[in-house]
C-alpha positions in Angstrom: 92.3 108.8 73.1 95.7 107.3 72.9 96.4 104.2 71.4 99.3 102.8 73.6 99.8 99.1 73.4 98.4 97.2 76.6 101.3 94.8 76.9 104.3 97.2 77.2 105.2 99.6 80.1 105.2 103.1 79.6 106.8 106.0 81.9 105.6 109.7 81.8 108.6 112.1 81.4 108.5 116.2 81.4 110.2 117.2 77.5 109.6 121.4 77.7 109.1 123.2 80.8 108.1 126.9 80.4 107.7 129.8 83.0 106.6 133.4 82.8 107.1 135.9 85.2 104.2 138.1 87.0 104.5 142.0 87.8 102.8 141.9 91.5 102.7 145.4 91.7 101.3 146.4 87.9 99.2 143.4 88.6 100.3 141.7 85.1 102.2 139.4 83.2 105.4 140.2 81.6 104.9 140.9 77.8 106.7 140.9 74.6 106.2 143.2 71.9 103.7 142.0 70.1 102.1 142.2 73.3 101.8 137.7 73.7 103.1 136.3 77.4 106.8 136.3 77.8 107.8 132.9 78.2 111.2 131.7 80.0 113.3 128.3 80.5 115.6 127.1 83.4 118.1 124.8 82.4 119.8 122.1 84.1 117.4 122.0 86.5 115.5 118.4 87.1 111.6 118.5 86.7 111.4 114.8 86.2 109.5 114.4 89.7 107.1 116.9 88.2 105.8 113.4 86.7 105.7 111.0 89.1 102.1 109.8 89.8 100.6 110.7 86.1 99.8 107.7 83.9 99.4 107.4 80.4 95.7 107.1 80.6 96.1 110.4 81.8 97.9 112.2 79.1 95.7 114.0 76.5 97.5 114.4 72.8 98.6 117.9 72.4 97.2 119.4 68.8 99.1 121.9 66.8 96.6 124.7 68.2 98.1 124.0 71.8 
């Protein structure tokens, strides 16, 4: 549950946008070593439509297990 404050305005952004890439043919994800899901970034690319339509009430606070 969040606790946002019913008399202000909030807007949803996007703060970390991840990506990993899949090996169609080997039918698997790309790995690192330790054998954990290799995760990439894209900058200067805009993702802020990525939030449009999601409200606050939506959100769910992220732990530090996520």
């Amino acid at each position: 549950m969040n606790n946002f404050d019913p008399d202000k305005t909030y807007t949803v952004g996007v703060w970390r946008m991840t990506f990993f890439v899949y090996d169609e043919e080997a039918d698997d994800h790309i790995l690192n070593e330790d054998g954990s899901v290799k995760e990439f970034y894209a900058d200067n690319i805009d993702y802020s439509y990525m939030a449009d339509g999601i409200d606050v009430d939506d959100l769910e606070e992220m732990s530090d297990e996520d």
